[in-house]
N, CA, C and O atoms as a CHARMM CRD file, in Angstrom:
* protein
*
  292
    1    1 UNK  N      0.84800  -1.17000   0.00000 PROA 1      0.00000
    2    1 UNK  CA     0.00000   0.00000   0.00000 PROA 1      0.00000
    3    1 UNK  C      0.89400   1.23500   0.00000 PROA 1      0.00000
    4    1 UNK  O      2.01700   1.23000   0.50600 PROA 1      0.00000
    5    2 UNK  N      0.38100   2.21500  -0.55000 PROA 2      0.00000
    6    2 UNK  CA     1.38300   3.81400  -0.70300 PROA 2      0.00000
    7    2 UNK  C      0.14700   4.63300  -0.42900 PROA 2      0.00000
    8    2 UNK  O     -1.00200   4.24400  -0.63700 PROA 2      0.00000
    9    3 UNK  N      0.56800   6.04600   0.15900 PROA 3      0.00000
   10    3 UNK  CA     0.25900   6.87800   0.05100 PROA 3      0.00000
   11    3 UNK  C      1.23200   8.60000  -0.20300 PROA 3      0.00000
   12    3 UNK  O      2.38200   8.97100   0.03100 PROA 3      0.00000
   13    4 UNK  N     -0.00300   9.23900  -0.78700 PROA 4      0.00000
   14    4 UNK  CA     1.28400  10.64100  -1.03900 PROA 4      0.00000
   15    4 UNK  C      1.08100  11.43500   0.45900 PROA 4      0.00000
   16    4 UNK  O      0.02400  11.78400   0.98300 PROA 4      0.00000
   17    5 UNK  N      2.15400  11.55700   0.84100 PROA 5      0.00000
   18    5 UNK  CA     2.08400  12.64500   2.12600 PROA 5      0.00000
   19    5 UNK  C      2.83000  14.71300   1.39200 PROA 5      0.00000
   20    5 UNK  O      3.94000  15.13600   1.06600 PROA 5      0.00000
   21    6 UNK  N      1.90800  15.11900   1.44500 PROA 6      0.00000
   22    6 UNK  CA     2.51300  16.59000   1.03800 PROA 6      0.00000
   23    6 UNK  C      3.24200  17.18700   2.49900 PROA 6      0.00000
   24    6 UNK  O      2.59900  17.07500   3.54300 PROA 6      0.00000
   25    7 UNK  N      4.73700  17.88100   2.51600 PROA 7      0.00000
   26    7 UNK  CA     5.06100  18.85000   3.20300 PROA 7      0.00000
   27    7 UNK  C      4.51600  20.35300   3.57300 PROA 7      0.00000
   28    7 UNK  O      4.46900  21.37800   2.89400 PROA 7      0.00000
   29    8 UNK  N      4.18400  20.11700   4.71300 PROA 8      0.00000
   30    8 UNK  CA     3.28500  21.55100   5.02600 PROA 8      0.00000
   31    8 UNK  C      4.01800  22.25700   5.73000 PROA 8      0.00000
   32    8 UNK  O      3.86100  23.47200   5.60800 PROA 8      0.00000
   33    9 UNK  N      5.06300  21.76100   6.70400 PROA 9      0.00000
   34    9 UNK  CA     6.11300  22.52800   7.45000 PROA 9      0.00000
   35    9 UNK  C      7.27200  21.92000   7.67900 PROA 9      0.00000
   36    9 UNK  O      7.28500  20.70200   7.85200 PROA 9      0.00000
   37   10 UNK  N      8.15800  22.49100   7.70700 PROA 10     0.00000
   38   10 UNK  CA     9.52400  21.88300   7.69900 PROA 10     0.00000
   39   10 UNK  C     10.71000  22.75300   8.38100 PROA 10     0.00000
   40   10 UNK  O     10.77600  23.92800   8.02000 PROA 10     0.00000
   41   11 UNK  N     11.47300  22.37800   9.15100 PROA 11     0.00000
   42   11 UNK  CA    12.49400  23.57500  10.04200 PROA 11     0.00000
   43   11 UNK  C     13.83600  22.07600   9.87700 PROA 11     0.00000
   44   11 UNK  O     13.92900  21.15500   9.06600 PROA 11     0.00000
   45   12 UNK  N     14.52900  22.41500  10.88000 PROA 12     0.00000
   46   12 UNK  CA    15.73600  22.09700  10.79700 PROA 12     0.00000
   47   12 UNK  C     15.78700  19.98300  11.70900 PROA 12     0.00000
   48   12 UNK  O     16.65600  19.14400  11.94300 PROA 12     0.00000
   49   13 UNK  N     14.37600  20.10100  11.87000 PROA 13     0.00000
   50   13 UNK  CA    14.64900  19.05700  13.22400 PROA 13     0.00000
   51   13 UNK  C     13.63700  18.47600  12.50000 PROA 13     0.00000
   52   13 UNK  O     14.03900  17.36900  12.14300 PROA 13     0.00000
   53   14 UNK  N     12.11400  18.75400  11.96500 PROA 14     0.00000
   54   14 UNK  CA    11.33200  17.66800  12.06000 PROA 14     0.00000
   55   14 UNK  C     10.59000  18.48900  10.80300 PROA 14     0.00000
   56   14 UNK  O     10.93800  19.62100  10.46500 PROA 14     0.00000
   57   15 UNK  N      9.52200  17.74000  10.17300 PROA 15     0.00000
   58   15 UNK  CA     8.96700  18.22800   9.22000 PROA 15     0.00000
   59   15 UNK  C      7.54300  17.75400   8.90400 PROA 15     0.00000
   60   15 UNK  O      7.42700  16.58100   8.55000 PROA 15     0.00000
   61   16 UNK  N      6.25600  18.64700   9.00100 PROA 16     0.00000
   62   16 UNK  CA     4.96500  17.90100   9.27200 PROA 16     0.00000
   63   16 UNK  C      4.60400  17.94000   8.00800 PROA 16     0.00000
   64   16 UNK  O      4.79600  18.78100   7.13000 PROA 16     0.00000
   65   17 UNK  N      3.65200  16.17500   8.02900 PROA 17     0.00000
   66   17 UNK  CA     3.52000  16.02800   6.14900 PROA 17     0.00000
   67   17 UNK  C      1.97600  16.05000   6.52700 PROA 17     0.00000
   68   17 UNK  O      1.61000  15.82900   7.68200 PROA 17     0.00000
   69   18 UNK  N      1.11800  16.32000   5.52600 PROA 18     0.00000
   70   18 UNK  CA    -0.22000  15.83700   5.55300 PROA 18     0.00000
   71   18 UNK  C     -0.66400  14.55600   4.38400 PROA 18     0.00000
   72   18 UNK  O      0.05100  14.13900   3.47300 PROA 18     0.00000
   73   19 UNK  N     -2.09400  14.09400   4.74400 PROA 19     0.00000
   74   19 UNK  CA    -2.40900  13.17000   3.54300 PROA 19     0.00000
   75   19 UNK  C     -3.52300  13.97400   2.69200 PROA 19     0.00000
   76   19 UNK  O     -3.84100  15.16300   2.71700 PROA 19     0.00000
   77   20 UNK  N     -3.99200  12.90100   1.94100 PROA 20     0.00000
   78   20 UNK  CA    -5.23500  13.51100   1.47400 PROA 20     0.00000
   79   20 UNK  C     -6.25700  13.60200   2.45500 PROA 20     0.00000
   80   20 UNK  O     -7.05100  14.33200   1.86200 PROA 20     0.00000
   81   21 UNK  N     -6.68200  13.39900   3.35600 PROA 21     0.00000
   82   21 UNK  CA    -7.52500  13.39000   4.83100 PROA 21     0.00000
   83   21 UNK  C     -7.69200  14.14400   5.72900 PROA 21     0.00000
   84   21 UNK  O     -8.57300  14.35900   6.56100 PROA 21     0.00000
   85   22 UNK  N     -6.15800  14.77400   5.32200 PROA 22     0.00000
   86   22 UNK  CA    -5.91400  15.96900   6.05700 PROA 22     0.00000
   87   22 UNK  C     -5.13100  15.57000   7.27800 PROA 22     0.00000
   88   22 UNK  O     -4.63400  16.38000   8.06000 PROA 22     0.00000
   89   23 UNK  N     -5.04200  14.01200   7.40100 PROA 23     0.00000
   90   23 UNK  CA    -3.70200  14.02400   8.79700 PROA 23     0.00000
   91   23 UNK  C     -2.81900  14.29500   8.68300 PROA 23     0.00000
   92   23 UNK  O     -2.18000  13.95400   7.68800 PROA 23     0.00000
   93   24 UNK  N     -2.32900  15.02600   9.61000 PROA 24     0.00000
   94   24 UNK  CA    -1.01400  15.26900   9.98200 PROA 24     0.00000
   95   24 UNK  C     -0.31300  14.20900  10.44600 PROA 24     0.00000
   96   24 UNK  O     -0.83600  13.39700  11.20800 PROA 24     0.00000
   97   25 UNK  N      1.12300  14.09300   9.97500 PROA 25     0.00000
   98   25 UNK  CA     2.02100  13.32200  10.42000 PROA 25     0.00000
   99   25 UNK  C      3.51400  14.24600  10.75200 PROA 25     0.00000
  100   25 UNK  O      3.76000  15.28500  10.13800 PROA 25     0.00000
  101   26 UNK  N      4.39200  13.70400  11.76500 PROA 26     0.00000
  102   26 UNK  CA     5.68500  14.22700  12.04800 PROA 26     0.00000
  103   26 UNK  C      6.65800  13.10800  11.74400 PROA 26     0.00000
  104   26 UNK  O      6.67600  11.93500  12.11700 PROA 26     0.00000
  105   27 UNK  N      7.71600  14.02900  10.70900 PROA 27     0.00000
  106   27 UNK  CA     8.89800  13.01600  10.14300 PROA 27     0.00000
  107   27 UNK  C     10.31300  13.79100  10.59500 PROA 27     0.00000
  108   27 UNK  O     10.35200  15.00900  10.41500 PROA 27     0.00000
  109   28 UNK  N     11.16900  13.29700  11.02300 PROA 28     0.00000
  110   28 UNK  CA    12.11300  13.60500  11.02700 PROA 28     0.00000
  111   28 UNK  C     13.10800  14.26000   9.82900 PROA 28     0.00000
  112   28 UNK  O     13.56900  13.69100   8.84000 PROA 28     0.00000
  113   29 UNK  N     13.25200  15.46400  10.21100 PROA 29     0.00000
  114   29 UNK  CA    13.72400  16.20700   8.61200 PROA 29     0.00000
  115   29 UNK  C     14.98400  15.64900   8.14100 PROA 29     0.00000
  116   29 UNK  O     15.25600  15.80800   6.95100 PROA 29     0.00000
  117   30 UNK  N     15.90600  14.93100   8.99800 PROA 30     0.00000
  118   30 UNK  CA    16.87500  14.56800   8.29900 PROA 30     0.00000
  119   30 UNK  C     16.90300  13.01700   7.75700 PROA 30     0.00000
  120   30 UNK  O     17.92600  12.40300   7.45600 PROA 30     0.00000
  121   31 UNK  N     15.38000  12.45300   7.69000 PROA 31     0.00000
  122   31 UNK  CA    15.09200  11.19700   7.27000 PROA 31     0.00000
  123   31 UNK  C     14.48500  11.62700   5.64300 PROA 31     0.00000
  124   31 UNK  O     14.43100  10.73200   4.79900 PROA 31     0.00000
  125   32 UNK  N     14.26800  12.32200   5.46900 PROA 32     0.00000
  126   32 UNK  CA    13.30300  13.70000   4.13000 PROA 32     0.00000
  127   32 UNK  C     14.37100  12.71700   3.22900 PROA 32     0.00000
  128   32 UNK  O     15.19400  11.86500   3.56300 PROA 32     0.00000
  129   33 UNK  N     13.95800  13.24200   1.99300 PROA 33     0.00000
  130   33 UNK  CA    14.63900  12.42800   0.54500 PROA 33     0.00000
  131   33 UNK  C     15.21600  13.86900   0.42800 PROA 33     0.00000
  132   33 UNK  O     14.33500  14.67800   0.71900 PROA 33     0.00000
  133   34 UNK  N     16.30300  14.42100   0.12700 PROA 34     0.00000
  134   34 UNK  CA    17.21300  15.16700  -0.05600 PROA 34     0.00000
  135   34 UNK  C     16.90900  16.27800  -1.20800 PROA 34     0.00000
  136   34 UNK  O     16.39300  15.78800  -2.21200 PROA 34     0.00000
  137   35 UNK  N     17.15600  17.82600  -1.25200 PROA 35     0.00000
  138   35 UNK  CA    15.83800  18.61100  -1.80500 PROA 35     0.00000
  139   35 UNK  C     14.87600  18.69500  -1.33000 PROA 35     0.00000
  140   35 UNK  O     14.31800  19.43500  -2.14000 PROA 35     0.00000
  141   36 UNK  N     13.86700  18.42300  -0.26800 PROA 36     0.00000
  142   36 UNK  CA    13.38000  18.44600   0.07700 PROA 36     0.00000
  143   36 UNK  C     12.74700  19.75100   0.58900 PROA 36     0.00000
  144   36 UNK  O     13.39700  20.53800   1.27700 PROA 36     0.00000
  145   37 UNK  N     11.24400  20.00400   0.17900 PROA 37     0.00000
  146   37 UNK  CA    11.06100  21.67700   1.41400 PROA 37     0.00000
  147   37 UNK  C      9.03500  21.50000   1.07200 PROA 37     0.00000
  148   37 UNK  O      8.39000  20.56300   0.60200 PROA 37     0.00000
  149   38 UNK  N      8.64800  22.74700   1.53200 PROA 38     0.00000
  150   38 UNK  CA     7.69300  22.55100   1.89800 PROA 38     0.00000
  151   38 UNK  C      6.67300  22.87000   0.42100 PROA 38     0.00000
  152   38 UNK  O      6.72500  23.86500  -0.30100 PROA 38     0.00000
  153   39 UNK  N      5.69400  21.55700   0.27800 PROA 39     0.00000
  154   39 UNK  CA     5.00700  21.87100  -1.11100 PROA 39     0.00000
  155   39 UNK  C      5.51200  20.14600  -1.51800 PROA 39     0.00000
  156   39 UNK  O      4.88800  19.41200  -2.28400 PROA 39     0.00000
  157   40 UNK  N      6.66200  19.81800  -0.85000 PROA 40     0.00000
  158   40 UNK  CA     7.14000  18.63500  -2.08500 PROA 40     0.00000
  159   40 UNK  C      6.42900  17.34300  -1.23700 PROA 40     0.00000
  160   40 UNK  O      6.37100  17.07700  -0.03700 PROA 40     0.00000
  161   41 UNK  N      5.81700  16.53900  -2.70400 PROA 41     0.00000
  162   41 UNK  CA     4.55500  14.97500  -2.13700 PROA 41     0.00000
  163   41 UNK  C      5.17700  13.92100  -2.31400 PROA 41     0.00000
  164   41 UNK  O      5.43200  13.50900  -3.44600 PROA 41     0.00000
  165   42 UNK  N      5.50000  13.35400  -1.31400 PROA 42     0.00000
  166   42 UNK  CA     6.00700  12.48600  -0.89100 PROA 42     0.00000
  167   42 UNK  C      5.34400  11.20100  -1.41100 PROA 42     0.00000
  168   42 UNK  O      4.16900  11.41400  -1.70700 PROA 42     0.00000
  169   43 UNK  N      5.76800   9.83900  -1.62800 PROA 43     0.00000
  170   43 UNK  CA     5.14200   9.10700  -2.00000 PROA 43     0.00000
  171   43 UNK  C      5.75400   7.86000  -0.82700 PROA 43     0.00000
  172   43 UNK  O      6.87800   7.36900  -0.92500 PROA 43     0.00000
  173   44 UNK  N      4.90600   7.55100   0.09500 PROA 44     0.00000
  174   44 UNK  CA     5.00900   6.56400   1.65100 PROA 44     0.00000
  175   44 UNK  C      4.42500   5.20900   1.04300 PROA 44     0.00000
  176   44 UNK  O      3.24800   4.99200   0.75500 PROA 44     0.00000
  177   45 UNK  N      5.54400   4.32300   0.90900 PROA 45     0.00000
  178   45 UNK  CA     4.85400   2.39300   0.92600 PROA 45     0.00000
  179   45 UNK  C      5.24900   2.09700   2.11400 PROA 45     0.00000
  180   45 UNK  O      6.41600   2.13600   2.50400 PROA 45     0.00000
  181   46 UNK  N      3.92300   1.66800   2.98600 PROA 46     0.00000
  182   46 UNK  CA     3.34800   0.44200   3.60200 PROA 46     0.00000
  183   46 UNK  C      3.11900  -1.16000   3.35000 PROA 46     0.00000
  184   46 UNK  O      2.24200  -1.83500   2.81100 PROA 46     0.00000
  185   47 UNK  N      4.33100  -1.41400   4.00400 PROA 47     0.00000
  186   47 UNK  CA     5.14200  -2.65600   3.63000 PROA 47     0.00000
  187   47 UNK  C      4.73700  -3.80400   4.89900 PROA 47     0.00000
  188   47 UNK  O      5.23800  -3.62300   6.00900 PROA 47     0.00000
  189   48 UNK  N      3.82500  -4.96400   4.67000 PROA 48     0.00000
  190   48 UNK  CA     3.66200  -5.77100   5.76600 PROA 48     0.00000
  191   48 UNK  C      5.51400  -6.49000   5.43600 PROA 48     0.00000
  192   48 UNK  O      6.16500  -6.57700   4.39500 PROA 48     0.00000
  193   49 UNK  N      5.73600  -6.76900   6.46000 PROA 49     0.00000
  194   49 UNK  CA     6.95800  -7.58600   6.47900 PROA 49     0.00000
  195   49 UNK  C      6.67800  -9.17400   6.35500 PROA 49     0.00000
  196   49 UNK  O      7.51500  -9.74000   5.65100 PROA 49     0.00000
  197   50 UNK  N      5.66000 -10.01900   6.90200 PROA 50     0.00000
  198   50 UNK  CA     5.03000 -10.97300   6.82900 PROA 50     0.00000
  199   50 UNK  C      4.99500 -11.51800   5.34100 PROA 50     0.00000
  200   50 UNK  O      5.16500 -12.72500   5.16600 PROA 50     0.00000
  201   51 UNK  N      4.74000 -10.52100   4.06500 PROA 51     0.00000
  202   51 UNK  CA     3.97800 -10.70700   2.95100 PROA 51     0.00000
  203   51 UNK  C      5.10400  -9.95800   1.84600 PROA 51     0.00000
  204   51 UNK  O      4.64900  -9.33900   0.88400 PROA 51     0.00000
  205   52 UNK  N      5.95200 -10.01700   1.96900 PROA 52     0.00000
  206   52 UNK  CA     7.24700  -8.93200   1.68800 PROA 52     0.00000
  207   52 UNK  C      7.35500  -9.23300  -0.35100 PROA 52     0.00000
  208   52 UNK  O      7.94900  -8.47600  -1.12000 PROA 52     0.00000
  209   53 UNK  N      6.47900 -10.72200  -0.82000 PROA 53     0.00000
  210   53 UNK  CA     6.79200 -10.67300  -1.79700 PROA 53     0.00000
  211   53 UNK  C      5.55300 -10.10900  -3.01400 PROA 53     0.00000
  212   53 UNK  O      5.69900  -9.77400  -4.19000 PROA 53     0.00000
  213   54 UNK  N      3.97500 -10.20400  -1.89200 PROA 54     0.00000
  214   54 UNK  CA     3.34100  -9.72700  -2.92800 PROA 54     0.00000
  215   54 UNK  C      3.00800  -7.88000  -2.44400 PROA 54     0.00000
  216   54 UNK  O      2.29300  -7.14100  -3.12200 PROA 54     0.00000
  217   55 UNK  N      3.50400  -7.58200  -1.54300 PROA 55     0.00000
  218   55 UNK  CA     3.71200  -5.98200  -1.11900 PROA 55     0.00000
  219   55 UNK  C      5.12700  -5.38700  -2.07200 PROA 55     0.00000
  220   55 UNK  O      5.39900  -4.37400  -2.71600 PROA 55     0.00000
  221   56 UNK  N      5.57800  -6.25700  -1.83200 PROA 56     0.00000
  222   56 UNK  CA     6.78300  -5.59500  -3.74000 PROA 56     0.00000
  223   56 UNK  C      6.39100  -5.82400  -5.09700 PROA 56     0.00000
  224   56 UNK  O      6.80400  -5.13300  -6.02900 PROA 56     0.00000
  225   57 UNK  N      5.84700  -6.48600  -5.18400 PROA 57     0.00000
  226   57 UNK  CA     5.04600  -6.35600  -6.44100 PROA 57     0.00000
  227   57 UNK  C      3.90600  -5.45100  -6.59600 PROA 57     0.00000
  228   57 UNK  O      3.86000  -4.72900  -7.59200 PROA 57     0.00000
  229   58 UNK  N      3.06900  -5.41800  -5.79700 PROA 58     0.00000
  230   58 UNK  CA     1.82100  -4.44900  -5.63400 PROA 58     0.00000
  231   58 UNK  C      2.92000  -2.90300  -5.62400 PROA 58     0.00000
  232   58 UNK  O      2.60500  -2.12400  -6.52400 PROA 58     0.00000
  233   59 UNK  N      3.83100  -2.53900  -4.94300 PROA 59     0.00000
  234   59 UNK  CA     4.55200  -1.52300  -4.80700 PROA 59     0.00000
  235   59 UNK  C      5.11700  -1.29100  -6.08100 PROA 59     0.00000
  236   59 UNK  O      4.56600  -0.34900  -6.65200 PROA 59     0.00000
  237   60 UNK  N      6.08600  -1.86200  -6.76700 PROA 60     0.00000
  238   60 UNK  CA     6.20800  -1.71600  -8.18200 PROA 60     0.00000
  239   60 UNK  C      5.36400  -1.00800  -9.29400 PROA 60     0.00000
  240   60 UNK  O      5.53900   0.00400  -9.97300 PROA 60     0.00000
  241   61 UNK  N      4.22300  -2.10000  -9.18800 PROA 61     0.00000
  242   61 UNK  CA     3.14200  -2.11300 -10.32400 PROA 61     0.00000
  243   61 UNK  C      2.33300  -0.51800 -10.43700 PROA 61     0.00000
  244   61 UNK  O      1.78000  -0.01500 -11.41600 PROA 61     0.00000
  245   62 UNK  N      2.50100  -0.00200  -9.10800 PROA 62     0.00000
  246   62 UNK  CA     1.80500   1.53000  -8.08900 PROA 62     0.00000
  247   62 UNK  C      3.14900   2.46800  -8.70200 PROA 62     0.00000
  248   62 UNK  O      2.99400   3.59800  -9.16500 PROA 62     0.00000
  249   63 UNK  N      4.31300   1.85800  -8.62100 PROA 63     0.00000
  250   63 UNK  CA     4.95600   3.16400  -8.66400 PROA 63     0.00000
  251   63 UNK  C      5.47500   3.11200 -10.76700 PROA 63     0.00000
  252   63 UNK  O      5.40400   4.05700 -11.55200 PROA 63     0.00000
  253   64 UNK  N      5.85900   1.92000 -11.01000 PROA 64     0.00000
  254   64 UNK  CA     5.24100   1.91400 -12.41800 PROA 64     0.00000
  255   64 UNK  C      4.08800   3.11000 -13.20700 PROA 64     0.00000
  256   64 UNK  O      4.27400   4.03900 -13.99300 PROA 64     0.00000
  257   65 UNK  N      2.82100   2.51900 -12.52200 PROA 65     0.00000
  258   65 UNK  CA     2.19000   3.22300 -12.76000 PROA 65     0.00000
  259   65 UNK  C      1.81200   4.80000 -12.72900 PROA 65     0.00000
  260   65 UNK  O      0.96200   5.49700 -13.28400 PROA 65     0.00000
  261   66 UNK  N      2.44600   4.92900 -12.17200 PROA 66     0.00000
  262   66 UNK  CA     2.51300   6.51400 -11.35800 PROA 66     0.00000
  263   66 UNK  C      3.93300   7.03700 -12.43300 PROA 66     0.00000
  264   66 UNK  O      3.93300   8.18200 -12.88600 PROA 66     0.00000
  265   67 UNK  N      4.70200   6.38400 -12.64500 PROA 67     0.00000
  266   67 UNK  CA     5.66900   6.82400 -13.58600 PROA 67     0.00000
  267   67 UNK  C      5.18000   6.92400 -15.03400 PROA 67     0.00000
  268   67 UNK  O      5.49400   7.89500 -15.72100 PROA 67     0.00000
  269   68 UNK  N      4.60500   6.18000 -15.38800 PROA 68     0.00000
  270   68 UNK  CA     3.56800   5.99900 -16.51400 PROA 68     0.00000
  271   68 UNK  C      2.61100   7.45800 -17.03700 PROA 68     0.00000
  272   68 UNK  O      2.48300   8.05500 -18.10600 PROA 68     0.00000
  273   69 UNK  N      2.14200   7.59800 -15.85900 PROA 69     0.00000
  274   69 UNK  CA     1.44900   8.88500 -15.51900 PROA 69     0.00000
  275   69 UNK  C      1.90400   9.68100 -16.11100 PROA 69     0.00000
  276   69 UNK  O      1.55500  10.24800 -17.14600 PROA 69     0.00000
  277   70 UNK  N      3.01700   9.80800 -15.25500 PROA 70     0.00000
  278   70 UNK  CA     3.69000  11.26800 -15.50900 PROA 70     0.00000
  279   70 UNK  C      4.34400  10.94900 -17.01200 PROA 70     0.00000
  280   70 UNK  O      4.00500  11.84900 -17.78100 PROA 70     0.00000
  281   71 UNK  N      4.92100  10.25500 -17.46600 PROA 71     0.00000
  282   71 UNK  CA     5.66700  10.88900 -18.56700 PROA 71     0.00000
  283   71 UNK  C      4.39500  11.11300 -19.84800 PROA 71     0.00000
  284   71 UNK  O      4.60400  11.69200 -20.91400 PROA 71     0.00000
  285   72 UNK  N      3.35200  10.62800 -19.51300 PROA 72     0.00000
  286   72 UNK  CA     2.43400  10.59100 -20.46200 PROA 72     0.00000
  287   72 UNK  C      1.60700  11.85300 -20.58200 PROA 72     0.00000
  288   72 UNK  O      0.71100  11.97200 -21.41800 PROA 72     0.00000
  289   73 UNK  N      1.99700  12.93600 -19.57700 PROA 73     0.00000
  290   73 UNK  CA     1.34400  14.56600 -19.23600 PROA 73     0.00000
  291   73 UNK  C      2.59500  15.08900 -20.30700 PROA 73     0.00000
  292   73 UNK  O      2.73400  16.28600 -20.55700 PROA 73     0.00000
């Protein structure tokens, strides 16, 4: 499973993302993908560890697709 988390605030220590739902979450800013600042959507996989081979495939096929997307705009 994935979801996009957007950056809504960000300082030197921690950085709050939201979802589409509107939750808030707190990430550690120096865990951030590098470039990083506020505006940039994050894309979060939710990985059972139990099931590790059809959660990488489902993850693939999602981010495939999502690449697909975009070059096709």
């Amino acid at each position: 499973m994935h979801c996009q988390l957007t950056i809504i605030k960000l300082d030197d220590h921690q950085a709050v993302l939201i979802n589409k739902e509107n939750q808030q979450f707190i990430w550690p800013a120096n865990q951030l993908p590098p470039e990083s600042r506020v505006g940039t959507v994050l894309t979060c996989a939710l990985v059972n560890a139990n099931k590790l081979d059809q959660d990488d495939q489902a993850l693939a096929k999602a981010i495939l697709n999502e690449l697909l997307k975009k070059s096709s705009t």
